[in-house]
ROTOR-37201 format. One record per residue (C-alpha): residue number from 1; x negated, y negated, z negated. Coordinates in pm, 1 decimal. Layout:
% residues N
   seq         c1         c2         c3
   NUM          X          Y          Z
...
***
This chain:
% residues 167
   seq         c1         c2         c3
     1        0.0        0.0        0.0
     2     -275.8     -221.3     -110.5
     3     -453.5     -128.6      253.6
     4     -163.3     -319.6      393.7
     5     -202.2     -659.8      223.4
     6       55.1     -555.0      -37.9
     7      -81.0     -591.2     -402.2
     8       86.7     -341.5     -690.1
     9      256.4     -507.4     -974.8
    10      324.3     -353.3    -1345.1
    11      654.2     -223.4    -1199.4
    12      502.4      -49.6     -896.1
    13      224.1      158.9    -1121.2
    14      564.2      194.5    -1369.6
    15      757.6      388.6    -1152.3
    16      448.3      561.7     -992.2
    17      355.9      683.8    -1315.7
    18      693.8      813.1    -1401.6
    19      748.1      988.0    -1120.7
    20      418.0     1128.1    -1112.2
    21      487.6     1238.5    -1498.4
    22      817.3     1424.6    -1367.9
    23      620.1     1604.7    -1098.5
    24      397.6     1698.9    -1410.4
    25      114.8     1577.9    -1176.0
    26      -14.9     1419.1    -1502.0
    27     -407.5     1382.2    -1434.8
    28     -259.6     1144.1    -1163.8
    29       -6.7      984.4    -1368.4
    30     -316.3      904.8    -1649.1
    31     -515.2      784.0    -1382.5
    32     -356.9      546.7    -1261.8
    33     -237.4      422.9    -1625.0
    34     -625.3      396.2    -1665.6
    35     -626.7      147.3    -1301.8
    36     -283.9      -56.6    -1434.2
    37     -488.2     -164.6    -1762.3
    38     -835.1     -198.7    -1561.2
    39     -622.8     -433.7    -1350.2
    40     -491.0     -603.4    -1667.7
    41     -102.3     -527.4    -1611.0
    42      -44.5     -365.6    -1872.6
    43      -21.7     -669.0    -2062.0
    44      281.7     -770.4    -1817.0
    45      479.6     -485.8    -1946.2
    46      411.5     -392.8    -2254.5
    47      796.5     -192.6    -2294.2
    48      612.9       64.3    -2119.7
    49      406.2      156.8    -2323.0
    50      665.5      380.2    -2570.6
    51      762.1      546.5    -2240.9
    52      463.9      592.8    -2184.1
    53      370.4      755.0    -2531.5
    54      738.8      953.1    -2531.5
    55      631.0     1114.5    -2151.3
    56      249.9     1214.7    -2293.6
    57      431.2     1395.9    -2567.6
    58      717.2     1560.1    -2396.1
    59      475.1     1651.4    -2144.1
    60      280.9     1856.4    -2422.0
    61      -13.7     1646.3    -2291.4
    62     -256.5     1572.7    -2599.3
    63     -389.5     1159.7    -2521.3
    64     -737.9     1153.1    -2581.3
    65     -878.1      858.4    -2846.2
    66     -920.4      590.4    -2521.7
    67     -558.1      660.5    -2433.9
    68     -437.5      605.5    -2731.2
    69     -665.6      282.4    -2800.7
    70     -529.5      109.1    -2504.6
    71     -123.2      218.3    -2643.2
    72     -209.2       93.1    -2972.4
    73     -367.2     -224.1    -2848.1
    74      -56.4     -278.3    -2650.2
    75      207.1     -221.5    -2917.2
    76      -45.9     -507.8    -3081.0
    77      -60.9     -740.1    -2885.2
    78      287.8     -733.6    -2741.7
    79      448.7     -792.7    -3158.8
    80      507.0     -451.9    -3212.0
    81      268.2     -439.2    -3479.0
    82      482.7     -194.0    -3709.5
    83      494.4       75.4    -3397.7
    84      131.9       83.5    -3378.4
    85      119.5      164.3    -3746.1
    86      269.9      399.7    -3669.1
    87       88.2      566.3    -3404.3
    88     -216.3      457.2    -3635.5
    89      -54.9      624.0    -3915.4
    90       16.1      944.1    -3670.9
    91     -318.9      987.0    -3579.0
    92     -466.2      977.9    -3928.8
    93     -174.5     1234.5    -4040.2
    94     -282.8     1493.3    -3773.5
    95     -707.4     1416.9    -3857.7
    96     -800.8     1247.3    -3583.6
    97    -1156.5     1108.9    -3631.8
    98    -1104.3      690.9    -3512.7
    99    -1369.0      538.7    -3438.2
   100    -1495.4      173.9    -3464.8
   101    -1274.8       73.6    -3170.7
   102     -960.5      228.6    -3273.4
   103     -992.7       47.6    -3623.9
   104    -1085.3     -286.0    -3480.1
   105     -779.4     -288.8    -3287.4
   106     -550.9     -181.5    -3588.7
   107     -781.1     -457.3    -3791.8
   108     -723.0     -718.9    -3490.1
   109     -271.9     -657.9    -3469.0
   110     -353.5     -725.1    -3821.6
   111     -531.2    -1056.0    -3839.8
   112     -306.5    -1162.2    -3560.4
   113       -6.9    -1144.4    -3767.2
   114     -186.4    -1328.1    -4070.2
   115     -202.5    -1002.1    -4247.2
   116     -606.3    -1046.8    -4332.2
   117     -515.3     -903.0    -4649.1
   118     -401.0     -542.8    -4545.6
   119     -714.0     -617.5    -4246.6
   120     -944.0     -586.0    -4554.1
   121     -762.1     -308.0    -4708.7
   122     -798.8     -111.2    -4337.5
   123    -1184.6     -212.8    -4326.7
   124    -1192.8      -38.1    -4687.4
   125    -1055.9      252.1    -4581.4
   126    -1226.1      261.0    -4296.0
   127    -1564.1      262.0    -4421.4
   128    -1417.7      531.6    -4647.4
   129    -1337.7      747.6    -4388.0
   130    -1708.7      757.5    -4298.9
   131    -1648.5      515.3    -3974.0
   132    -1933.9      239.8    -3988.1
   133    -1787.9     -136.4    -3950.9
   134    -1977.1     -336.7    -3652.2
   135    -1959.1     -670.3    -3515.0
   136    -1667.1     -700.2    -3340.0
   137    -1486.9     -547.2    -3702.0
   138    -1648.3     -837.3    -3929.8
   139    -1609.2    -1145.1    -3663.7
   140    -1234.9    -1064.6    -3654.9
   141    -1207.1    -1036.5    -3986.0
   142    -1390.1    -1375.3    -4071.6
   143    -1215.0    -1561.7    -3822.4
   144     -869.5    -1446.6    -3988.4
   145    -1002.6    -1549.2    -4314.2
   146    -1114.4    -1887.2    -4193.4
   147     -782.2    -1955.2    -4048.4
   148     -610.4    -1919.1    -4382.0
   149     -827.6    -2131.1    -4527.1
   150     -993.6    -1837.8    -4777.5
   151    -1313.1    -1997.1    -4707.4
   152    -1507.2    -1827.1    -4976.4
   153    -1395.0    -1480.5    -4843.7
   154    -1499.8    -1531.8    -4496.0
   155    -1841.2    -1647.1    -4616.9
   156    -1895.1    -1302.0    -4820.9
   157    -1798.6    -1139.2    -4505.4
   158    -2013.8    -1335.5    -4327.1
   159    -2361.2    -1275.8    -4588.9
   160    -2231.8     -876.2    -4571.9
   161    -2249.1     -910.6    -4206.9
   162    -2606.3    -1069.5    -4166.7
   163    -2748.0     -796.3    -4463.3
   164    -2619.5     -534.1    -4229.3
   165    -2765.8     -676.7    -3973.5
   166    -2509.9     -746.8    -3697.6
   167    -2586.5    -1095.0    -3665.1
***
C-alpha cells in the first residue's frame, strides 16, 4: 500500500492486526504491532491496546517482556494508569523477572500522575526485587520530586544518584 504513495494510519495496522490475529497468523500480527509503535502510532490509538492484550491472551500467545513494556507504556501514557497496574501487578503475580525498563515505565505513569510518592515506594521494591535502579529510574524520579516542590527529596535522590555513579 505504502509502494503506492498511500501511508498506513493507526486504523489500517488496527484492523491488519486483528485480522491477522483471527487467521492466528500471530508472528505477523506481532510484527507489525512492533512497526505501528516503531512508527509512533500507537500513541494515536491507545484503545487498542486492551484489544490488543485480550487477543495475545485468547490466542494462548505468551507476550514476551518488550511486548508487554510497550502495552504498559501505553495504558500510561494514554491515563489509564490503574490498567497498567494492573498488568504490572499481573506480571509480578505470575514471577516475571522486570527489568529496569519495565519499572521505569511503571515509575514514569507514576510521576506523571503526581504520584512520586508510590514512584518511591515502586523504586523500593524494585531494588528489592534484585532489579538495579539506573539513570533514566532516578532522573524521573527527581524531576517528579522537583515539580512538587519536595526539594530536599529530589536532592537526596540526586547525591544517591552521583554515589552510584550514573551521573
Amino acid at each position: 500500500m505504502e509502494d503506492n504513495g498511500c501511508v498506513s494510519d493507526a486504523v489500517t495496522y488496527e484492523t491488519i492486526i486483528r485480522v491477522l490475529f483471527r487467521k492466528n497468523e500471530n508472528d505477523k500480527a506481532q510484527k507489525l504491532l512492533h512497526e505501528m509503535i516503531a512508527r509512533g502510532l500507537l500513541k494515536i490509538f491507545p484503545c487498542f491496546l486492551s484489544i490488543l492484550l485480550e487477543k495475545i491472551k485468547d490466542k494462548g500467545i505468551q507476550p514476551d517482556m518488550y511486548t508487554y513494556n510497550i502495552i504498559i507504556d501505553g495504558l500510561c501514557t494514554s491515563g489509564r494508569l490503574k490498567d497498567a497496574l494492573e498488568v504490572f501487578q499481573e506480571l509480578l503475580m505470575k514471577g516475571y523477572q522486570l527489568n529496569v525498563v519495565t519499572y521505569n515505565i511503571m515509575i514514569n505513569g507514576l510521576c506523571i500522575e503526581g504520584l512520586s510518592d508510590e514512584a518511591l515506594t515502586l523504586q523500593s521494591k524494585m531494588e528489592d526485587n534484585g532489579c538495579v535502579p539506573d539513570a533514566v529510574t532516578y532522573e524521573t524520579i527527581i524531576r517528579a520530586l522537583f515539580r512538587k516542590s519536595e526539594n530536599d527529596k529530589a536532592q537526596k535522590f540526586l547525591h544517591e544518584m552521583i554515589a552510584r555513579g550514573l551521573l
